[in-house]
VEXBATI-404207 format. One record per residue (C-alpha): y, x, z. Coordinates in pm, whole numbers, plus 50000, padded with zeros to 5 digits. Layout:
BEGIN
- y, x, z
- Y, X, Z
...
//
This chain:
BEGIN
- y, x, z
- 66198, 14060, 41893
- 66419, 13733, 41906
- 66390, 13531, 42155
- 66223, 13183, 42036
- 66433, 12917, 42276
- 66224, 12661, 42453
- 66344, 12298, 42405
- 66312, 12169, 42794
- 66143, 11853, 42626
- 65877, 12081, 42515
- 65761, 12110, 42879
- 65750, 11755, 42934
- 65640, 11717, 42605
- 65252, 11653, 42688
- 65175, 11529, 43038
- 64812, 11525, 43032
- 64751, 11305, 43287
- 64944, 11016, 43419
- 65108, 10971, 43763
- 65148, 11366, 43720
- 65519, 11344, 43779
- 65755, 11514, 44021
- 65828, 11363, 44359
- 66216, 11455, 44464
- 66183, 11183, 44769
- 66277, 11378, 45107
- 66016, 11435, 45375
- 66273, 11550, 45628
- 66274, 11332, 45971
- 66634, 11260, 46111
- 66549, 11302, 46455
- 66266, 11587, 46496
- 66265, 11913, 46302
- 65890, 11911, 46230
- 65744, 11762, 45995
- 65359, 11658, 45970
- 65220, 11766, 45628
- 64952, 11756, 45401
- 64967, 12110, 45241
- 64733, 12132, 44911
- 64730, 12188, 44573
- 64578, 12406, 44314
- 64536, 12754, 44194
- 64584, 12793, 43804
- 64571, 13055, 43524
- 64338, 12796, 43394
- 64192, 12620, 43711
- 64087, 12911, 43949
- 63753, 12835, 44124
- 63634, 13001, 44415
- 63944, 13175, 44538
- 64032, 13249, 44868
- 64398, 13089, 45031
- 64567, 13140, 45306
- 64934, 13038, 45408
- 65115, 13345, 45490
- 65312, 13159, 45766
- 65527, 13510, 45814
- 65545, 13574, 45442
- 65438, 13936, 45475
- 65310, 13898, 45119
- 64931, 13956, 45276
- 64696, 13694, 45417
- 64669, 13782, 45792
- 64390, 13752, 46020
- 64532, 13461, 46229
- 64685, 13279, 45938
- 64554, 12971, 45806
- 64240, 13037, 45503
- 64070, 12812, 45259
- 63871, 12847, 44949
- 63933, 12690, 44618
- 63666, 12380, 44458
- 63537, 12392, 44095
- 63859, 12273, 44017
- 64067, 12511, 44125
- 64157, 12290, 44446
- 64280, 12350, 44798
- 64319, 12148, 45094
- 64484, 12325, 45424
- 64482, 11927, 45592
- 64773, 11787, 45730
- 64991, 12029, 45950
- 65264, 12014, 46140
- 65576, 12259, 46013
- 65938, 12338, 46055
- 66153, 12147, 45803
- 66329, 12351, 45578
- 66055, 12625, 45657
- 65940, 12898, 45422
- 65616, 12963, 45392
- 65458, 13212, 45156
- 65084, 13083, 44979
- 64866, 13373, 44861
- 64553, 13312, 44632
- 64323, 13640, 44596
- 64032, 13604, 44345
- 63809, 13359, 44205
- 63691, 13238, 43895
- 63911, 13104, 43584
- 63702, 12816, 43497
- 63842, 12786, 43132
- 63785, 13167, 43064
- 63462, 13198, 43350
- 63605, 13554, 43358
- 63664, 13636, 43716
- 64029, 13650, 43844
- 64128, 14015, 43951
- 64444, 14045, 44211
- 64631, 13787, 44373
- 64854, 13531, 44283
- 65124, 13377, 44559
- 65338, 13091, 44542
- 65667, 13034, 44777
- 65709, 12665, 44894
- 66063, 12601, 45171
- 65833, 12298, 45297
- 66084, 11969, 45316
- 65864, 11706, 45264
- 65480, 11660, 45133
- 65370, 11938, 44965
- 65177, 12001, 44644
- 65131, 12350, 44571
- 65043, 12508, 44261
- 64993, 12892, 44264
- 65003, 13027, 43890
- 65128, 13348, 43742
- 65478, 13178, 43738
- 65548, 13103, 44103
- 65360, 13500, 44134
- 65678, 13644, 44019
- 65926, 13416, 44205
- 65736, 13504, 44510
- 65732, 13871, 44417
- 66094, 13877, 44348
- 66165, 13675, 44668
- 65901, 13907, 44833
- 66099, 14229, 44753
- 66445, 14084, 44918
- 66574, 14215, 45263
- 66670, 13855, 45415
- 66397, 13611, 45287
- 66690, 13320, 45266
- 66681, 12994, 45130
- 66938, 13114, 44886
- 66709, 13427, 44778
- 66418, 13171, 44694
- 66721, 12995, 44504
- 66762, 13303, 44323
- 66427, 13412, 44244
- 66361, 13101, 44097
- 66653, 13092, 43859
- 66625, 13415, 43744
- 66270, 13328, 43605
- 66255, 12971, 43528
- 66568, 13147, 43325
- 66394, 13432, 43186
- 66138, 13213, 43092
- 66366, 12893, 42947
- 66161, 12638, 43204
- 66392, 12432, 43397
- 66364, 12529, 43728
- 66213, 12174, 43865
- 65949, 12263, 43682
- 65876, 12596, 43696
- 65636, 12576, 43988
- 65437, 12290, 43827
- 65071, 12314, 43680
- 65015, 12523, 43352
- 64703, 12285, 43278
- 64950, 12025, 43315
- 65275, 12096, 43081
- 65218, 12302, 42757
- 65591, 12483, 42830
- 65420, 12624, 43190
- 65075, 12742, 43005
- 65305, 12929, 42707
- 65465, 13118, 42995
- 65162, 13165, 43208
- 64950, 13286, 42904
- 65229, 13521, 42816
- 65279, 13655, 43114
- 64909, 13758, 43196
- 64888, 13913, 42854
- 65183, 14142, 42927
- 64983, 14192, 43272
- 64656, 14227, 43085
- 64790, 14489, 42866
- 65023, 14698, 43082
- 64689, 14721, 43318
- 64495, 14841, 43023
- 64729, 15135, 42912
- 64757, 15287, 43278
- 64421, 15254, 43379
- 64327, 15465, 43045
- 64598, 15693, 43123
- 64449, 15716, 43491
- 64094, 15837, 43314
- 63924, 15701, 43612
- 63719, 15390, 43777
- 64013, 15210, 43987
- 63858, 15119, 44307
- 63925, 14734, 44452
- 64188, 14852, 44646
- 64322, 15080, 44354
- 64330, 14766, 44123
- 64551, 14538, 44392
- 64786, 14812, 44414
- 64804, 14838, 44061
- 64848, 14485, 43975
- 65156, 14464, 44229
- 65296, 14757, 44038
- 65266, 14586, 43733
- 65412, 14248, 43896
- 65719, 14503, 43969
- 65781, 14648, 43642
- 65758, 14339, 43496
- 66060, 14232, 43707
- 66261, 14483, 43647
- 66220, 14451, 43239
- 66432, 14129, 43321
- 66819, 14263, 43286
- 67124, 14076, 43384
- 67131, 13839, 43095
- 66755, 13749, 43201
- 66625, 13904, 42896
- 66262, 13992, 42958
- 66202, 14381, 42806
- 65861, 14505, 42788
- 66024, 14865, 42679
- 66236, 14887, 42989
- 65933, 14727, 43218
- 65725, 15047, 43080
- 66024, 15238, 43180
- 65984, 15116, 43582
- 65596, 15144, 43556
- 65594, 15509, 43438
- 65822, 15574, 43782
- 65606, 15392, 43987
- 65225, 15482, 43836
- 65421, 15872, 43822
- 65244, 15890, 43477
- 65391, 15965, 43139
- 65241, 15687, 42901
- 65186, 15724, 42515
- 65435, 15621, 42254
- 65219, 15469, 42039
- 65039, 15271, 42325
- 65361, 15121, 42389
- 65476, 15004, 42070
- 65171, 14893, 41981
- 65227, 14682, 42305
- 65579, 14557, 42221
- 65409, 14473, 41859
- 65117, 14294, 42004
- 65261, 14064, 42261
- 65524, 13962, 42001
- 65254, 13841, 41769
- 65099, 13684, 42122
- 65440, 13516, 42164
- 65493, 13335, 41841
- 65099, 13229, 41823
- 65086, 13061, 42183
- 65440, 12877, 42110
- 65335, 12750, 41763
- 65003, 12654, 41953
- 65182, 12442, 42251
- 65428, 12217, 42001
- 65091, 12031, 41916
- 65111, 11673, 42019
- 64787, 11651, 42023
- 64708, 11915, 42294
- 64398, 11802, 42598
- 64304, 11993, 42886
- 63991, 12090, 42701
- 64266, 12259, 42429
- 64413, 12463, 42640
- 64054, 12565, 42807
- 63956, 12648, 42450
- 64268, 12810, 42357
- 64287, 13052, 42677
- 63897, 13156, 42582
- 64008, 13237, 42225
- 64346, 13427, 42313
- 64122, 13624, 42574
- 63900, 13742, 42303
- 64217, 13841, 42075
- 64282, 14020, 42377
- 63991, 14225, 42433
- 63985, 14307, 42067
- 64411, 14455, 42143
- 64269, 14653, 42469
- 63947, 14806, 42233
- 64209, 14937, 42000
- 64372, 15064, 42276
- 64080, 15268, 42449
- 63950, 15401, 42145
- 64218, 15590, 42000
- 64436, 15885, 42129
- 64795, 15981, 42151
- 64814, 16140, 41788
- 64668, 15751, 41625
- 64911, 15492, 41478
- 64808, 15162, 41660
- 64812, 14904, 41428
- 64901, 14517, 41607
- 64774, 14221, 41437
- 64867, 13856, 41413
- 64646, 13592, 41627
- 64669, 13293, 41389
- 64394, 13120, 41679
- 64348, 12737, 41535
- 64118, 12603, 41773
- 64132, 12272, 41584
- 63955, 12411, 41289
- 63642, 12248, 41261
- 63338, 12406, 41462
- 63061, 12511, 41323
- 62775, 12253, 41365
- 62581, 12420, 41708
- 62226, 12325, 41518
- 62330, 12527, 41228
- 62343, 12847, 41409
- 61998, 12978, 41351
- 61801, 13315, 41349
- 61907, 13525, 41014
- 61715, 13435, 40706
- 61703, 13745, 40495
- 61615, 13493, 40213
- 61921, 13307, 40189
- 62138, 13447, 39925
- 62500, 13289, 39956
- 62532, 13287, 40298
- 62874, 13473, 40449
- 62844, 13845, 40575
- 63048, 13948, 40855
- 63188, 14302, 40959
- 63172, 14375, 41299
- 63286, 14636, 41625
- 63155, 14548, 41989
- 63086, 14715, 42272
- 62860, 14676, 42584
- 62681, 14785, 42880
- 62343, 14859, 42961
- 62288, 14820, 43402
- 62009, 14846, 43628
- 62179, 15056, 43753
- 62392, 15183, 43456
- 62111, 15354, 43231
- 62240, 15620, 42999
- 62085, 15745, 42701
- 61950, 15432, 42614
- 61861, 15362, 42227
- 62045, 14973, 42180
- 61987, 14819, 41836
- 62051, 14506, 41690
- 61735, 14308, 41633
- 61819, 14140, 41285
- 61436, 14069, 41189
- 61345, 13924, 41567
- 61058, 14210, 41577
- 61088, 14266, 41939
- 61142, 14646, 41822
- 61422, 14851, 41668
- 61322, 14965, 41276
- 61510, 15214, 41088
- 61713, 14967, 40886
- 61854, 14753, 41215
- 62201, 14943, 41360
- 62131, 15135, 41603
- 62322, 15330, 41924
- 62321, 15516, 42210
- 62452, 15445, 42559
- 62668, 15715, 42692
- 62696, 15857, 43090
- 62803, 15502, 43239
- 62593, 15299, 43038
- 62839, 15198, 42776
- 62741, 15125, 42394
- 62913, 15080, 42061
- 62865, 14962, 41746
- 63136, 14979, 41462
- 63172, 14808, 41137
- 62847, 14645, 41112
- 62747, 14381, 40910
- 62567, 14037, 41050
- 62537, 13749, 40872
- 62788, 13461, 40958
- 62627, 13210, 41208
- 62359, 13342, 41356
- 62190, 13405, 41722
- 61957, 13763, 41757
- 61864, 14006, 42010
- 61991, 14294, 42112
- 61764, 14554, 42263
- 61817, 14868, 42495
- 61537, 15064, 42525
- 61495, 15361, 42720
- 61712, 15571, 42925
- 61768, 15724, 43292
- 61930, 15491, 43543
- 62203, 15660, 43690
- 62197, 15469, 44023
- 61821, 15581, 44046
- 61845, 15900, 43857
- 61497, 15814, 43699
- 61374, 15741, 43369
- 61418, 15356, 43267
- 61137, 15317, 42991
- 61117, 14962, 42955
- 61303, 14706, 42743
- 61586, 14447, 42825
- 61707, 14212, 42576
- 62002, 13986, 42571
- 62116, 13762, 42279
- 62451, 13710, 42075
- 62580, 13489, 41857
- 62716, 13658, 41527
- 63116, 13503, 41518
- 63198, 13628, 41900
- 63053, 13948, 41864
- 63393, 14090, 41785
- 63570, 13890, 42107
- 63297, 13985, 42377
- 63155, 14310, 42596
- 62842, 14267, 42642
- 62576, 14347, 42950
- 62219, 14390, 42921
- 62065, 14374, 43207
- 61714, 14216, 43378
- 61892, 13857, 43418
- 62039, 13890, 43024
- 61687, 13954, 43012
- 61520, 13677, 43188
- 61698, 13412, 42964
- 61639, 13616, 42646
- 61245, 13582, 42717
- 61268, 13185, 42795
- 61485, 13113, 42441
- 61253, 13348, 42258
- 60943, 13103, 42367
- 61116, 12806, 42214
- 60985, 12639, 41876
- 61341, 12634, 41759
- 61589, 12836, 41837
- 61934, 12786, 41753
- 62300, 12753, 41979
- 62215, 12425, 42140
- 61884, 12577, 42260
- 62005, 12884, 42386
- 62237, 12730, 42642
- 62000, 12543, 42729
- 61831, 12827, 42779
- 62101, 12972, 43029
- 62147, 12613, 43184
- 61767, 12592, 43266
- 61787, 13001, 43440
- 62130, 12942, 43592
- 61939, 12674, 43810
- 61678, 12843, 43877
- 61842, 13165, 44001
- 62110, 12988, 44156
- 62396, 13193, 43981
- 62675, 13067, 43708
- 62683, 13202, 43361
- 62887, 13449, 43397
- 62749, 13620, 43702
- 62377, 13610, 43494
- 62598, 13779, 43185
- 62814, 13999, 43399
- 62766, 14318, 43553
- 62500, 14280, 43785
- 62646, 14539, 43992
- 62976, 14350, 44055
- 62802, 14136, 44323
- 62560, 14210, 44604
- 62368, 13908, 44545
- 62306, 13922, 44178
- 62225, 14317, 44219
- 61926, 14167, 44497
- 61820, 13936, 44247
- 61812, 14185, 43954
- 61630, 14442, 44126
- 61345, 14163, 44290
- 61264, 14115, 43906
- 61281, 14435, 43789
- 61056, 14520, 44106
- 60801, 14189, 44014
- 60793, 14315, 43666
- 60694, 14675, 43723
- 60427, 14583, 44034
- 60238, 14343, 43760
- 60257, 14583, 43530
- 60128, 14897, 43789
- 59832, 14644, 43904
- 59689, 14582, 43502
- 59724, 14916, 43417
- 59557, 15061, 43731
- 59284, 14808, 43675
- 59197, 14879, 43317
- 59495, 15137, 43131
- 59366, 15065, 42818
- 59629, 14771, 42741
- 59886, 14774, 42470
- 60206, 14850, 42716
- 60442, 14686, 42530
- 60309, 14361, 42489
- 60180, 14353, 42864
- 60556, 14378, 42980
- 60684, 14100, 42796
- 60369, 13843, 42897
- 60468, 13993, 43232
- 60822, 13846, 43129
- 60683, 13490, 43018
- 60483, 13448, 43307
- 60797, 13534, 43536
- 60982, 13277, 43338
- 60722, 13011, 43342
- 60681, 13038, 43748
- 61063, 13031, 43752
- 61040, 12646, 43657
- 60882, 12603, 44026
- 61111, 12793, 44231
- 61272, 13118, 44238
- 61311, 13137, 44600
- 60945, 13068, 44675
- 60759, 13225, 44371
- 60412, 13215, 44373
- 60296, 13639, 44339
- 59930, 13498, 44287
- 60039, 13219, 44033
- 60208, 13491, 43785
- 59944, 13732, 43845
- 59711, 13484, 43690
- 59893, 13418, 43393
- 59944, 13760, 43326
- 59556, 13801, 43384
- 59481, 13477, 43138
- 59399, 13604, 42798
- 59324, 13994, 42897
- 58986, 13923, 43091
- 59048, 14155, 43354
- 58923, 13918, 43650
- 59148, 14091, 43873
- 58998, 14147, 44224
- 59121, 14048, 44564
- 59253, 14378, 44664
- 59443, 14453, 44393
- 59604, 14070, 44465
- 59683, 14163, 44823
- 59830, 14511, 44711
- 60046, 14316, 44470
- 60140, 13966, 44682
- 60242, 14196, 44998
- 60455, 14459, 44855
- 60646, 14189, 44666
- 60696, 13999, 44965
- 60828, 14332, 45195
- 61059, 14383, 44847
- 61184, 14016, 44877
- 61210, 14015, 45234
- 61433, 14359, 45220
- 61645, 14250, 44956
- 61736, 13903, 45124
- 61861, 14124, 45455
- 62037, 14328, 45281
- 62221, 14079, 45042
- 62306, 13846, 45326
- 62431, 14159, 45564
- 62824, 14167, 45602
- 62782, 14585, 45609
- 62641, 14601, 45257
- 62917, 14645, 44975
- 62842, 14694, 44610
- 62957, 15028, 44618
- 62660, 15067, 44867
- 62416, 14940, 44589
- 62299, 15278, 44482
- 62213, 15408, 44786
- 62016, 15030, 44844
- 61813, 15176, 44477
- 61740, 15480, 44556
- 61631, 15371, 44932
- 61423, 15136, 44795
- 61323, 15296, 44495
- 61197, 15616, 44725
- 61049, 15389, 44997
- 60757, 15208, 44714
- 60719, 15582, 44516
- 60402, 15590, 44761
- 60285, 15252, 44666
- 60347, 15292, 44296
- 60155, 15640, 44281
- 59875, 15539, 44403
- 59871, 15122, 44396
- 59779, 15124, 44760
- 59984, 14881, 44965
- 60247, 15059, 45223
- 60462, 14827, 45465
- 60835, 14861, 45396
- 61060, 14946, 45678
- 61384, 14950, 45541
- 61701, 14795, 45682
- 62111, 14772, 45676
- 62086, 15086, 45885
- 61897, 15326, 45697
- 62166, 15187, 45380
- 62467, 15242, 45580
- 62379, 15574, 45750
- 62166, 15659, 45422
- 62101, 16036, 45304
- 62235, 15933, 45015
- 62552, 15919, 45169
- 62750, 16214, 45023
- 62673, 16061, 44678
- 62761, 15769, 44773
- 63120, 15843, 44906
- 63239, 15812, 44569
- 63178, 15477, 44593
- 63402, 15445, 44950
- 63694, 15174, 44866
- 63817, 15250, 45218
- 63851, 15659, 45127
- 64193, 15791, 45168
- 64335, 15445, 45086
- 64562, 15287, 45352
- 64525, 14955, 45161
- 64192, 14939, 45309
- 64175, 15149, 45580
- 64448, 15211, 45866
- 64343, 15595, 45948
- 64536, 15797, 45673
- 64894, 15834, 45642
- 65179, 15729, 45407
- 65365, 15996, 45164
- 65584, 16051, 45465
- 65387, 16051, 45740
- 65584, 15769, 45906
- 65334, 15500, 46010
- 65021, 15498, 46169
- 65092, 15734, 46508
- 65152, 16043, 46321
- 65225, 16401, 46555
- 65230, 16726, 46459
- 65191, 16795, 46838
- 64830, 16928, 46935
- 64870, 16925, 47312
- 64836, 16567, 47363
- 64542, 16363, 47391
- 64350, 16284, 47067
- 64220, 16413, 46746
- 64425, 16664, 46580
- 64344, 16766, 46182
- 64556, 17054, 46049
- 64531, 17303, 45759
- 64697, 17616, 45754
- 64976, 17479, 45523
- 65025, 17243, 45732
- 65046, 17063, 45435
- 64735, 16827, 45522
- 64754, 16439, 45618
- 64680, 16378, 45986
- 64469, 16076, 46147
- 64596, 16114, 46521
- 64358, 15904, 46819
- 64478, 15879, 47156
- 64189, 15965, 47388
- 64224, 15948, 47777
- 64054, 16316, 47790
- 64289, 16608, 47759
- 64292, 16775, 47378
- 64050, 17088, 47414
- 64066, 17290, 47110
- 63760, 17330, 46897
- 63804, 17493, 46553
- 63573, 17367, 46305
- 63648, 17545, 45938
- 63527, 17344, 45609
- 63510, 17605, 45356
- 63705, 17501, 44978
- 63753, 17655, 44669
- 64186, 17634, 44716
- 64129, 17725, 45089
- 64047, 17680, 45467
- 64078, 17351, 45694
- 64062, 17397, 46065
- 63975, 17071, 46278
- 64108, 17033, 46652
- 63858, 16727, 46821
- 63915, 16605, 47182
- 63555, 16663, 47305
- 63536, 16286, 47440
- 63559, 16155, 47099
- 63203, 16097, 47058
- 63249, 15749, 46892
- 63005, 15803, 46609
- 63112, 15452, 46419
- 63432, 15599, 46363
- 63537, 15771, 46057
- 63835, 16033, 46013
- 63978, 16075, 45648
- 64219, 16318, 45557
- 64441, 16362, 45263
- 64593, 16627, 45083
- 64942, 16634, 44894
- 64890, 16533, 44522
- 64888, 16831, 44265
- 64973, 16889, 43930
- 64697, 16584, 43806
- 64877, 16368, 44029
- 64543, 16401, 44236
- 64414, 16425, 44623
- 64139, 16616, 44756
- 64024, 16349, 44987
- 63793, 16437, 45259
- 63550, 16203, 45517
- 63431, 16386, 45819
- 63185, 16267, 46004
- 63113, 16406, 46336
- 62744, 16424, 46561
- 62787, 16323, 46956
- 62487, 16289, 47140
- 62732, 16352, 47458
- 63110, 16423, 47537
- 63000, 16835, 47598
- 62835, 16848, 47272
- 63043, 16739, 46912
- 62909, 16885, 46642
- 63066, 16832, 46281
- 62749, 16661, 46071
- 62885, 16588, 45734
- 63223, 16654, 45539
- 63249, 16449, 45150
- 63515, 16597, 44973
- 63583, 16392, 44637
- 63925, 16239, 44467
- 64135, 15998, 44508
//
């Protein structure tokens, strides 16, 4: 590919906002060697909202526990106060997650940014100053002169001048080409291993990734500062241990060439705003998702086949009052042809029929495209044909919830808009849901009134967009909110149908809907059971009576009350949330079968120490992962207290390979040895326990050696104490890591 050079006027070339320029004045006082300073800035992909910062004071590359922390505005802005520092110190900033305001994609991994603090300081932390850091990071010494060096070989690499190269990307088009750039090589190195991996990447799984990727990406940068994705595959295979496929990677080298030349003929604009580079970022994103699709859908044997971006976000939009429902009368409009993909959660509910509602029926018909969600909820259509410009449904009916492992026969609806249905993944869940039902009740519906249609339910729940159109199992507190309405939903429909069963189903869910959106215009927080009772009752003549009222009004509140504890406990996780179903979901089966109210006694405890909890270990981030949990060992044994030596006091855990990882706990109680055997198909595992160990809270993991997959057995042992003479082992989870 050659190398486009980067006039150094380019990056001055469109400051977007005045007084935005650099100040070279020194800070340094003559007579002490500390300095008081204001330490802030901003963290930016686009702006990065919601992100937690800390100053890693003794740049260990993580943000420790006594180190200074902040969080991020709308804005992407931090603000550590004023300070009092070392002059000439240097002082490592870390940013881990967030919210990219321009994409309202959340922000997986971190991002760091290495200041040697002389004078004021504004900091920007952006996928630029990530690399300096990481190269910096990765020295022996940590000098002045290695920050030097870091920071020449990529404001080199890059062709930014290395005043600069630390400045804003929302700022200076020459910083958001680079940024952009680098991200996409990020976004689609990240793509091709965690295929290759064939597995869900835990949290912890994805941080370690991203660093690896950080690493290779280095080391593609040879001598002459040549950035080479080919040779930054080379260092990644090494690292990830896995053998990636040809065609994967030159459709790679194709695609981010194409990438290349469209974001640099997009940043010579003069006429570039903020808002442009928002817009742009959103539209490259969605060229991106379409690259990663071709990616997951093909196998090693397929010719990958890059194409070129061409994004003009100056083109001139389409009128948002124009976008209307399909009119299957209109005979010249534009027909468009079509892949997507998407995701059906409650839980994740498989075996769900999803169509494309063309006619606005409410159903699916024979002639509308229809699919199939497969084991984790996922759907697909391919090469379908919409007509340009217009908003419709799409509806997933059906289905078992895996979380629940019971049958999901109700609807949920969400609604797209016709040009991004190529650019987008979309969810379907009870929130999609919610706003589907309150646009479908408007007299017109076109763009303008469906986001005003998510404006009006993102107040009301309290969430942002893209937590209502995300997964709602990403975050504990739209999961609580999900499963209240699901919960308010079925308990109106149970009380109708118990009272007279002779309704039309169908259409008594979605007035149970309507009347769920209509109360939401008081308050979610404090909905009034009784108030949406009676509009569900309006119109069917029921004249519900008292008791079936009280059965309704006090379940829902023990449901509300439950899920509020839950979501604001610090012991709940989302990979807890199926357990927090099922719980649930088994607690009300008495209630439901016989519409008779039952008080709910449910709290963080019974989630935590669930029954559920051997299917739930899959969802342990902390399992065998030293990332996240101190009590398993490195490759080599070396950290953590490690002794092969049984005669000392602790907790000993050996196989008879010897082969097996070892969590070792000092005790004050001389070792007494206790064999406990877990039976497994490659084997036997014998457990040594001190018998004072009884501290239930704890948990031991072991580890064994990877095999030919590149794959541990990982296994959680949990052991019974009700006194020192008397350890029993209660549960082992064996699963992989």
């Amino acid at each position: 590919m050659v190398k486009i050079i980067f006039k150094y006027i380019l990056i001055g070339l469109i400051s977007f906002f005045s007084g935005c320029g650099i100040d070279n004045s020194s800070g340094t006082d003559n007579v002490s060697n500390t300095l008081s300073v204001s330490l802030s800035g901003r963290v930016a992909d686009g702006y990065i909202s919601g992100a937690t910062v800390c100053i890693d004071i003794d740049t260990s590359g993580e943000c420790g526990t006594n180190e200074p922390t902040t969080t991020t505005d709308d804005n992407g802005y931090f603000d550590f106060g004023t300070m009092s520092v070392e002059s000439g110190r240097i002082v490592s900033f870390i940013s881990i997650g967030g919210t990219d305001t321009a994409t309202a994609k959340t922000f997986e991994g971190k991002l760091r940014s290495i200041k040697q603090i002389n004078a004021q300081e504004s900091i920007y932390i952006t996928p630029l100053t990530d690399l300096i850091a990481k190269s910096f990071l990765s020295t022996t010494t940590k000098t002045a002169t290695d920050l030097q060096n870091a920071t020449l070989k990529i404001s080199n690499t890059y062709e930014i001048h290395q005043d600069y190269v630390d400045q804003s990307p929302m700022v200076y088009a020459g910083i958001f080409a680079r940024t952009q750039e680098i991200q996409q090589v990020k976004g689609m190195l990240s793509t091709i291993v965690k295929k290759a991996k064939a597995t869900v990447l835990t949290t912890s799984q994805k941080l370690v990734l991203d660093e690896q990727i950080k690493s290779a990406i280095l080391s593609g940068i040879s001598d002459g500062d040549i950035f080479s994705l080919s040779n930054a595959f080379v260092n990644l295979e090494e690292s990830t241990e896995l053998t990636l496929p040809e065609n994967e990677k030159t459709f790679a080298n194709e695609q981010m060439a194409h990438i290349k030349v469209d974001i640099e003929s997009f940043v010579s604009d003069t006429n570039l705003t903020q808002e442009n580079l928002n817009d742009y970022q959103v539209a490259l994103e969605q060229k991106a998702d379409n690259a990663y699709t071709i990616i997951n859908e093909t196998d090693e044997n397929s010719t990958l086949s890059s194409f070129a971006l061409n994004i003009d976000i100056f083109a001139v939009d389409v009128d948002d009052n124009n976008t209307v429902p399909p009119d299957t009368n209109t005979s010249d409009s534009t027909d468009l042809n079509v892949s997507f993909s998407g995701i059906v959660v409650d839980g994740y509910i498989k075996d769900a029929t999803v169509c494309m509602d063309l006619d606005y029926s409410g159903d699916c018909n024979t002639s509308e495209p229809t699919t199939t969600t497969d084991a984790n909820g996922k759907f697909n259509f391919t090469n379908v044909i919409v007509q340009e410009n217009t908003l419709f449904p799409i509806i997933s009916s059906g289905g078992v919830d895996t979380f629940s492992a019971q049958a999901y026969d109700a609807q949920l609806k969400t609604i797209v808009l016709a040009n991004e249905l190529a650019s987008s993944t979309y969810y379907i869940s009870p929130l999609t849901d919610i706003v589907a039902t309150h646009f479908l009740e408007q007299s017109v519906q076109n763009k303008t009134v469906w986001l005003e249609s998510i404006s009006t339910i993102e107040t009301q729940l309290g969430l942002t967009s893209a937590q209502i159109f995300g997964d709602t199992t990403s975050f504990v507190s739209t999961f609580m909110i999900s499963q209240y309405i699901e919960h308010i939903k079925r308990m109106l429909e149970l009380t109708v149908i118990s009272y007279d069963n002779s309704k039309d189903v169908d259409a008594l869910r979605e007035r149970i809907k309507k009347a769920i959106v209509s109360e939401l215009d008081q308050n979610y927080d404090n909905l009034q059971i009784d108030s949406i009772l009676e509009l569900v009752d309006i119109g069917l003549g029921l004249n519900i009576s008292q008791e079936y009222e009280n059965f309704y009004t006090n379940t829902l509140v023990d449901i509300k009350n439950v899920l509020d504890n839950l979501q604001s406990s610090d012991e709940v996780f989302t990979y807890t949330l199926p357990v927090v179903q099922r719980i649930l979901e088994d607690s009300l089966a008495l209630s439901y079968s016989e519409v008779t109210y039952h008080a709910l006694d449910i709290n963080v405890s019974d989630v935590v120490d669930s029954s559920f909890e051997k299917d739930a270990a899959t969802y342990d981030k902390m399992a065998c992962d030293p990332t996240y949990y101190p009590n398993v060992f490195s490759d080599d044994n070396s950290t953590y207290g490690w002794t092969s030596d049984a005669t000392d006091d602790g907790l000993t855990i050996e196989s008879f390979t010897n082969e097996v990882k070892v969590y070792y706990k000092n005790l004050d109680i001389s070792l007494t040895t206790v064999p406990v055997t877990i039976n497994d198909d490659e084997g036997l595992f014998t457990f040594s326990f001190d018998k004072a160990w009884v501290d239930k809270s704890e948990r031991v993991y072991i580890q064994t050696p990877k095999d030919e997959n590149n794959i541990s057995k990982c296994y959680r042992v949990v052991l019974d104490s009700t006194s020192k003479e008397n350890i029993e082992l209660e549960k082992v989870f064996k699963y992989s890591y």
